[in-house]
LONU-344136 format. One record per residue (C-alpha): residue number from 1; residue in one letter; y, x, z. Coordinates in Angstrom, 2 decimals. Layout:
<nodes>
(NUM, 'A', (Y, X, Z))
...
</nodes>
This chain:
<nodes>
(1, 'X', (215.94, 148.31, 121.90))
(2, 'X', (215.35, 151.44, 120.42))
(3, 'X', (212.77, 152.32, 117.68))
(4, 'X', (211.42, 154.83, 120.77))
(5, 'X', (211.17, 151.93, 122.81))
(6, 'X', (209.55, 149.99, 120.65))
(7, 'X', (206.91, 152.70, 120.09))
(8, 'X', (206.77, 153.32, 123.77))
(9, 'X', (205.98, 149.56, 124.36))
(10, 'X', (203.36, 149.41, 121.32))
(11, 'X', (200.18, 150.52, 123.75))
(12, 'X', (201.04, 148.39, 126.34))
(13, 'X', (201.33, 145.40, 124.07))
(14, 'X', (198.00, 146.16, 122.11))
(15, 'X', (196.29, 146.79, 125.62))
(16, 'X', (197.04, 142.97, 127.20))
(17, 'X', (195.00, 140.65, 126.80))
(18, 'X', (197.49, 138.12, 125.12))
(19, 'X', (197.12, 139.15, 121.46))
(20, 'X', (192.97, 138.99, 121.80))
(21, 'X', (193.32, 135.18, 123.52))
(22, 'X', (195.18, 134.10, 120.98))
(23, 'X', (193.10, 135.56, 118.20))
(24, 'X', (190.10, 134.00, 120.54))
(25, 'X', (192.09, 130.16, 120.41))
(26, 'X', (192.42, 130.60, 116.49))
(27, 'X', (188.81, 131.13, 115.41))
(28, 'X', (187.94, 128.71, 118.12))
(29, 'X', (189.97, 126.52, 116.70))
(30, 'X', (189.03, 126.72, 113.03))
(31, 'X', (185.13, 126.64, 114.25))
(32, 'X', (186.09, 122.94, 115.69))
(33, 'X', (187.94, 121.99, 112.12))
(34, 'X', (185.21, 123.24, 109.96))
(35, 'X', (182.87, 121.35, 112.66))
(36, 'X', (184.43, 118.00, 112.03))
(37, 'X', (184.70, 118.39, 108.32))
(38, 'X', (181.06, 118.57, 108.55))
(39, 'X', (180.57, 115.74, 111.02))
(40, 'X', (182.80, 113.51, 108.32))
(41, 'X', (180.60, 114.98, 105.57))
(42, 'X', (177.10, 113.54, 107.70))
(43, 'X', (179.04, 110.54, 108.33))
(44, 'X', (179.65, 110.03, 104.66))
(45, 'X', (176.15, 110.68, 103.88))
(46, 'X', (174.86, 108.12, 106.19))
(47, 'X', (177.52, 105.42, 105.46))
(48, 'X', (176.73, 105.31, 101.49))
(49, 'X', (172.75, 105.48, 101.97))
(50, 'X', (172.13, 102.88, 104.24))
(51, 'X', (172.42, 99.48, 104.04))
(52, 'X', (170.61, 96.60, 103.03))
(53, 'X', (168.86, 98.39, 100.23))
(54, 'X', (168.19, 101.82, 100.85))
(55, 'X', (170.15, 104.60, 98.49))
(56, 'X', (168.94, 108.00, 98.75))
(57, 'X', (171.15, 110.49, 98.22))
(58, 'X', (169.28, 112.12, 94.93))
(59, 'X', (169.12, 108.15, 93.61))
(60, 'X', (172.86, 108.11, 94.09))
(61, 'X', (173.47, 111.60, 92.33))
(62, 'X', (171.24, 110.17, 89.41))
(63, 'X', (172.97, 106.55, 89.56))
(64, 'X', (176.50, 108.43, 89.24))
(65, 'X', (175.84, 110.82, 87.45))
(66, 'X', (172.66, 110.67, 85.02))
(67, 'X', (173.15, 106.26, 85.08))
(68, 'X', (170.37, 106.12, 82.09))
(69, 'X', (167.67, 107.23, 84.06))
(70, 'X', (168.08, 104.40, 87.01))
(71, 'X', (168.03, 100.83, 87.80))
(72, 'X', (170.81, 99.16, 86.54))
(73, 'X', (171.80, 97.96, 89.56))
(74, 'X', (171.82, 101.58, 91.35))
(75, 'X', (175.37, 102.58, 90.10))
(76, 'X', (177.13, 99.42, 90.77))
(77, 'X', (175.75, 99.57, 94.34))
(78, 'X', (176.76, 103.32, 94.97))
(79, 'X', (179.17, 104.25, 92.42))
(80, 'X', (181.21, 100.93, 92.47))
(81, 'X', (180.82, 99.42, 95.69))
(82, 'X', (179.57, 101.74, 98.52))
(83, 'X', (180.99, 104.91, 97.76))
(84, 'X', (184.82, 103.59, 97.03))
(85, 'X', (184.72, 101.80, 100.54))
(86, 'X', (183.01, 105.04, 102.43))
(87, 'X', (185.12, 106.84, 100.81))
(88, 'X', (188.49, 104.54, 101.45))
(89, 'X', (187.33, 104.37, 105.34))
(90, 'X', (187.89, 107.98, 105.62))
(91, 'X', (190.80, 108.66, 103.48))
(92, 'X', (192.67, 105.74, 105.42))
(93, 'X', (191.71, 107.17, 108.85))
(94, 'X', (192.93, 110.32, 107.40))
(95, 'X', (195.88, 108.95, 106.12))
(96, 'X', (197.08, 106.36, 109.63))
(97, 'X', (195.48, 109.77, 111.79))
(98, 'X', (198.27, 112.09, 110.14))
(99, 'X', (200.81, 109.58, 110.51))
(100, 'X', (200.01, 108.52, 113.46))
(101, 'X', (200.18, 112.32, 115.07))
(102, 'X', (203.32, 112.91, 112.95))
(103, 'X', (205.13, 110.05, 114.42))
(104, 'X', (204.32, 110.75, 118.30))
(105, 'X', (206.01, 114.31, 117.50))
(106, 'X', (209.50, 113.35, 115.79))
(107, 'X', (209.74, 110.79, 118.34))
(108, 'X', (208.32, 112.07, 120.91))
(109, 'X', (206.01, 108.90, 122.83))
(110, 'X', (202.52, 109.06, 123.00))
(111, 'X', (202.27, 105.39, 122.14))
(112, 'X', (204.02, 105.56, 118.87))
(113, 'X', (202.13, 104.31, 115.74))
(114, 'X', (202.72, 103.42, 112.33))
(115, 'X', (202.73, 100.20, 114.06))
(116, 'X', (205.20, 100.89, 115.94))
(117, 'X', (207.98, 100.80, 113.60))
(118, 'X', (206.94, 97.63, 111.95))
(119, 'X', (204.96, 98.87, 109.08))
(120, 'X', (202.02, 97.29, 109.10))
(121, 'X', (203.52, 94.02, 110.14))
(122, 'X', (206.20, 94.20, 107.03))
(123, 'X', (203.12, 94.78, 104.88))
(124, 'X', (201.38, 91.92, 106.45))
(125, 'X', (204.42, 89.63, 105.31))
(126, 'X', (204.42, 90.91, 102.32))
(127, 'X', (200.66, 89.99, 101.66))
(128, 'X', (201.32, 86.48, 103.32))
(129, 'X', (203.64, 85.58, 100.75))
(130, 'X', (201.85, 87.00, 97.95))
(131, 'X', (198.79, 84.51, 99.24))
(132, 'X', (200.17, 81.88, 100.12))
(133, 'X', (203.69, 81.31, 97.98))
(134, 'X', (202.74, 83.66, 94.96))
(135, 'X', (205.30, 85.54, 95.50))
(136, 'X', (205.63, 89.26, 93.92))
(137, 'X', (206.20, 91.30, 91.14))
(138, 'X', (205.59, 89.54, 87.96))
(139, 'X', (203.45, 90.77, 85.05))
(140, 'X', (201.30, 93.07, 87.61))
(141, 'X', (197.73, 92.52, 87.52))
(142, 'X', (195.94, 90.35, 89.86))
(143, 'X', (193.74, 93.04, 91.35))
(144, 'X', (197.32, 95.32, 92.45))
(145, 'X', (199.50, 91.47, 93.04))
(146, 'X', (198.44, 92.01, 96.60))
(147, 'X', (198.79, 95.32, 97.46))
(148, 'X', (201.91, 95.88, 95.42))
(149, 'X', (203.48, 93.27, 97.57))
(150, 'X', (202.56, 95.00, 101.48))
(151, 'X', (203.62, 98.29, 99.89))
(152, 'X', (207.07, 97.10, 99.10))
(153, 'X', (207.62, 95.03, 102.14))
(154, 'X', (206.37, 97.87, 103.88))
(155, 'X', (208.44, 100.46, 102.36))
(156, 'X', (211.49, 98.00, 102.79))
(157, 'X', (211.05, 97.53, 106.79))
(158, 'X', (210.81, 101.39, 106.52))
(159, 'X', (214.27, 101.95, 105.05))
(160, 'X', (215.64, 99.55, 106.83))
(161, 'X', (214.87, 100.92, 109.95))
(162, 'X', (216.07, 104.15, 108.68))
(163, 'X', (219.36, 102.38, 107.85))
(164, 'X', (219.77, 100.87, 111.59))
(165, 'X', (219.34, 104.13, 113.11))
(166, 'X', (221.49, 106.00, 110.98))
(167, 'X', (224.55, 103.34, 111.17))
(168, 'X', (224.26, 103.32, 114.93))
(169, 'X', (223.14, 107.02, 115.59))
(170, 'X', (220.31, 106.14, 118.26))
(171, 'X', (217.84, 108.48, 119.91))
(172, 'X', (214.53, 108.83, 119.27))
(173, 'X', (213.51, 105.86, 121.80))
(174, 'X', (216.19, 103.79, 120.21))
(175, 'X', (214.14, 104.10, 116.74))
(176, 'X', (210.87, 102.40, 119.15))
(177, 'X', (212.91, 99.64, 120.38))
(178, 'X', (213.83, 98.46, 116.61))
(179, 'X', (210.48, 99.16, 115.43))
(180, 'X', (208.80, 96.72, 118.21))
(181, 'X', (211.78, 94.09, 117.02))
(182, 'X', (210.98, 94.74, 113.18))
(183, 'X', (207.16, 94.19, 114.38))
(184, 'X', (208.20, 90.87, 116.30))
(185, 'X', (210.41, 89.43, 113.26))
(186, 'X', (207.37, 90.20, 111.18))
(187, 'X', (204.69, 88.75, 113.33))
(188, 'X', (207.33, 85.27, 113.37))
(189, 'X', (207.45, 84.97, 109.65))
(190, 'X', (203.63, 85.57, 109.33))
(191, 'X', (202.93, 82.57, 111.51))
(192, 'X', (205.39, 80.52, 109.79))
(193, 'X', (203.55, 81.35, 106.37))
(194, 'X', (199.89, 80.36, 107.90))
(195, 'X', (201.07, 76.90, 109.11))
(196, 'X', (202.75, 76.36, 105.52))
(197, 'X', (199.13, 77.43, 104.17))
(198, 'X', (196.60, 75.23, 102.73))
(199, 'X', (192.80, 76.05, 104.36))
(200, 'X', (191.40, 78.38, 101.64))
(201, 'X', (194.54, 80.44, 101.60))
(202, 'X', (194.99, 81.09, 105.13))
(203, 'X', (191.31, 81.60, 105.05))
(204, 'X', (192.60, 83.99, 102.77))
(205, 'X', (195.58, 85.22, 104.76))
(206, 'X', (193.21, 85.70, 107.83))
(207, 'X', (190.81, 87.72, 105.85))
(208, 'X', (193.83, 89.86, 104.95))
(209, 'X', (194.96, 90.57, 107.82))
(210, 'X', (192.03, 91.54, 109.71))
(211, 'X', (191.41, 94.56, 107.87))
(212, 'X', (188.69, 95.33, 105.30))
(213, 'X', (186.94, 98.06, 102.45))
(214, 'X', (186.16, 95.33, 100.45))
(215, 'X', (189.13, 95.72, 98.14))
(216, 'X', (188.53, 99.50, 97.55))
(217, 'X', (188.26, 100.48, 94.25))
(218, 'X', (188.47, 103.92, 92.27))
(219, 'X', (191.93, 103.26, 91.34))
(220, 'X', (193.24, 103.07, 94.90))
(221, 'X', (191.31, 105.87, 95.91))
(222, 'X', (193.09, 107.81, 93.56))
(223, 'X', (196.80, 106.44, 93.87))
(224, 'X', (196.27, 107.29, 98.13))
(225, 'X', (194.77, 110.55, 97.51))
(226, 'X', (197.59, 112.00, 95.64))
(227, 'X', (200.01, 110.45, 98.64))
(228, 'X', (198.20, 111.69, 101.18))
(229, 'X', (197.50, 115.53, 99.60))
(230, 'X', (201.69, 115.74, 98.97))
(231, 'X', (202.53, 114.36, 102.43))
(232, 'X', (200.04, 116.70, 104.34))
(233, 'X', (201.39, 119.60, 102.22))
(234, 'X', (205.19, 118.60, 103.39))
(235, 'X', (204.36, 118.34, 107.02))
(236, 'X', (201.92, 121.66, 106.96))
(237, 'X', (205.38, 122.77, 105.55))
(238, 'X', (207.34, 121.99, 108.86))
(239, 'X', (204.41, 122.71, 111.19))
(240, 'X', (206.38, 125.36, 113.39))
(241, 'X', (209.21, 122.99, 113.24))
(242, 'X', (207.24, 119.98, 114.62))
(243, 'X', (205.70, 122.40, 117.15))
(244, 'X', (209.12, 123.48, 118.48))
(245, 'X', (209.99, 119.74, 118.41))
(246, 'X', (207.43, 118.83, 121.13))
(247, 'X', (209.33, 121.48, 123.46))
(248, 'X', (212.36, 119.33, 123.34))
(249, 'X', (215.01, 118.28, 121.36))
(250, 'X', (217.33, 121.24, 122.86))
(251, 'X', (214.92, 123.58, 122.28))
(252, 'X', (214.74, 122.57, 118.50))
(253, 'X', (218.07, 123.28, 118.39))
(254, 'X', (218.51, 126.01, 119.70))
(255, 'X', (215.72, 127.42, 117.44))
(256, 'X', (218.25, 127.07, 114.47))
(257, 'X', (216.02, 123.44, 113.40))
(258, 'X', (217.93, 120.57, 111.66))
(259, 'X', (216.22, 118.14, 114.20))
(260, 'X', (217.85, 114.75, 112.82))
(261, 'X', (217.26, 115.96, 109.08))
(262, 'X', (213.72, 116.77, 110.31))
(263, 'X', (213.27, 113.71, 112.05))
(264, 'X', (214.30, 111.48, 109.28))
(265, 'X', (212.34, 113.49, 106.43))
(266, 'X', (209.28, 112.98, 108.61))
(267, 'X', (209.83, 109.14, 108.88))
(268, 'X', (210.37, 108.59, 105.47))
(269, 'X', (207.16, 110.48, 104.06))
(270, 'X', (204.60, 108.80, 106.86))
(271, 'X', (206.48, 105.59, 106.32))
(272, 'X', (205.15, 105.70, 102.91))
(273, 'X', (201.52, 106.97, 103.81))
(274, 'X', (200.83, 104.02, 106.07))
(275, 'X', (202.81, 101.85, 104.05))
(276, 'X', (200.30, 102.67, 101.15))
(277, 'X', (197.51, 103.01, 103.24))
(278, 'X', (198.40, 99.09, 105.02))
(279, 'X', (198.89, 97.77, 101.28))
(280, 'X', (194.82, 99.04, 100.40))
(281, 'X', (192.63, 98.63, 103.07))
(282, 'X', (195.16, 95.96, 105.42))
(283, 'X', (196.62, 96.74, 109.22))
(284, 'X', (193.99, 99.17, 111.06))
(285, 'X', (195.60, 100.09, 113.94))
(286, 'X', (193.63, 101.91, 116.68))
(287, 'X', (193.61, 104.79, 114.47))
(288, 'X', (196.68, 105.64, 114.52))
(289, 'X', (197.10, 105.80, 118.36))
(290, 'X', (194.28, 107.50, 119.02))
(291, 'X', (193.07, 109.69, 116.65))
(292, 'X', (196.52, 112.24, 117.60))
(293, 'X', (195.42, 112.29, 120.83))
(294, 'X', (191.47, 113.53, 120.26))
(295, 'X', (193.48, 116.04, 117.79))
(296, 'X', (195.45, 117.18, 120.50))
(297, 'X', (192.86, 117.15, 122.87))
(298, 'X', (190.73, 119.25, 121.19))
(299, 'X', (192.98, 121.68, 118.83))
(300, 'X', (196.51, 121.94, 121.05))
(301, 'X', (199.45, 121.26, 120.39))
(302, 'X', (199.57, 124.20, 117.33))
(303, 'X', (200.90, 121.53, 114.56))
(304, 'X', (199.16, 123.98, 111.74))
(305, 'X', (195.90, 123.00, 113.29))
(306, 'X', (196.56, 119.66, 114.78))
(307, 'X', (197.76, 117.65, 111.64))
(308, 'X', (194.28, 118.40, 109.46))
(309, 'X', (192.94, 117.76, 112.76))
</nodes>
């Protein structure tokens, strides 16, 4: 095409009504972000002030902030106990949300999960040993003995299922199919360690597994944050790529996009997020399924705006 052409066909371009529907989609778009932020922000609000003592928010400001001019018991209620777990229940969701939508993409099922691929059950082993055998990294302290022990078991069933799939070179379905028998295998040993338990550490064990804020702390916060900021920043890296990915595998391709290397990159980094975010706050695993689906529901397919989503 010539640059007459081009200049020929610059009107007619400017005068459809593509260019102004897509501009339309964007701001609508960003006016639904900036409209959740906000609804998290409320729900953050509410979640540290009430409960059964009431903590208004300027008693909380003074209690973290100005602790000499409160009750004594004011900052270990919001600065040590309610604001780490509000703040932990959102950062996880966050964390098994973005992992959760980044999986369904590279592999391309609408049921896939973190738990999917035998995360959370890994990290669940991991815990059950570390409860009920002692079993973990010695010299750590007691408050990390726990969660250090999910993470690695986590992280483990993560490379191993990396390993599998590279030796045997399976499709993206093939990846599912080991995950479910990682998540089986898992599941096995965990019921072999709660009939080897004793009653106060299965009590234990059960407490674990359930899920729970109780164990947030400052520290953790902290540790996931940092995770969770450098994994969103890789994947808002490959957002076109992902996008291009949900057209098909062919159509990746053909785009010039390193679709294994992407694929396995992708795995890797949300294998770590969930395996992180399993080791804190224990399996939580509605999340993950359907949190990408509300995102894509309500902000597309667009992976720049569906991952913060």
């Amino acid at each position: 095409m010539t640059c007459q052409d081009k200049s020929l066909l610059a009107p007619a371009l400017a005068s459809t009504p593509v260019i102004p529907r897509y501009r339309q989609l964007i701001r609508k778009r960003a006016v639904l972000m900036l409209a959740i932020a906000l609804a998290m922000m409320a729900s953050l609000m509410v979640d540290v002030t009430c409960g059964s003592s009431g903590l208004p928010l300027s008693a909380l400001w003074q209690a973290l902030f100005q602790p000499e001019k409160v009750n004594a018991g004011l900052p270990v209620i919001g600065g040590d106990l309610r604001l780490p777990s509000a703040l932990m229940a959102r950062l996880g969701g966050m964390a098994l949300g973005l992992a959760g939508a980044e999986m369904q993409t590279i592999l391309n099922n609408p049921l896939a999960t973190p738990f999917t691929l035998g995360v959370s059950s890994a990290a669940a082993f991991g815990a059950a040993l570390a409860i009920v055998l002692g079993i973990g990294i010695p010299g750590i302290p007691a408050a990390w003995f726990i969660p250090a022990n999910a993470f690695i078991f986590a992280l483990l069933s993560a490379l191993l299922l990396d390993g599998i799939t590279r030796w045997t070179g399976v499709a993206a379905s093939g990846v599912v199919l080991f995950g479910i028998a990682l998540v089986f295998t898992f599941n096995a040993l965990v019921a072999i360690m709660q009939f080897v338990a004793d009653e106060d550490t299965l009590q234990g064990l059960v407490f674990w597994t359930m899920g729970s804020l109780v164990r947030a702390s400052w520290e953790k916060l902290g540790v996931l944050a940092v995770v969770f900021i450098a994994v969103l920043f890789c994947a808002l890296r490959s957002a076109w790529q992902l996008t291009a990915l949900r057209l098909g595998e062919e159509r990746a391709m053909s785009f010039g996009i390193h679709v294994r290397r992407l694929r396995l990159l992708s795995l890797l980094r949300i294998s770590l997020l969930s395996a992180l975010t399993v080791a804190f706050v224990g399996p939580i695993g509605f999340i993950g399924l359907v949190a990408p689906h509300i995102a894509r529901i309500l902000l597309g397919e667009d992976h720049r705006f569906y991952l913060p989503g």
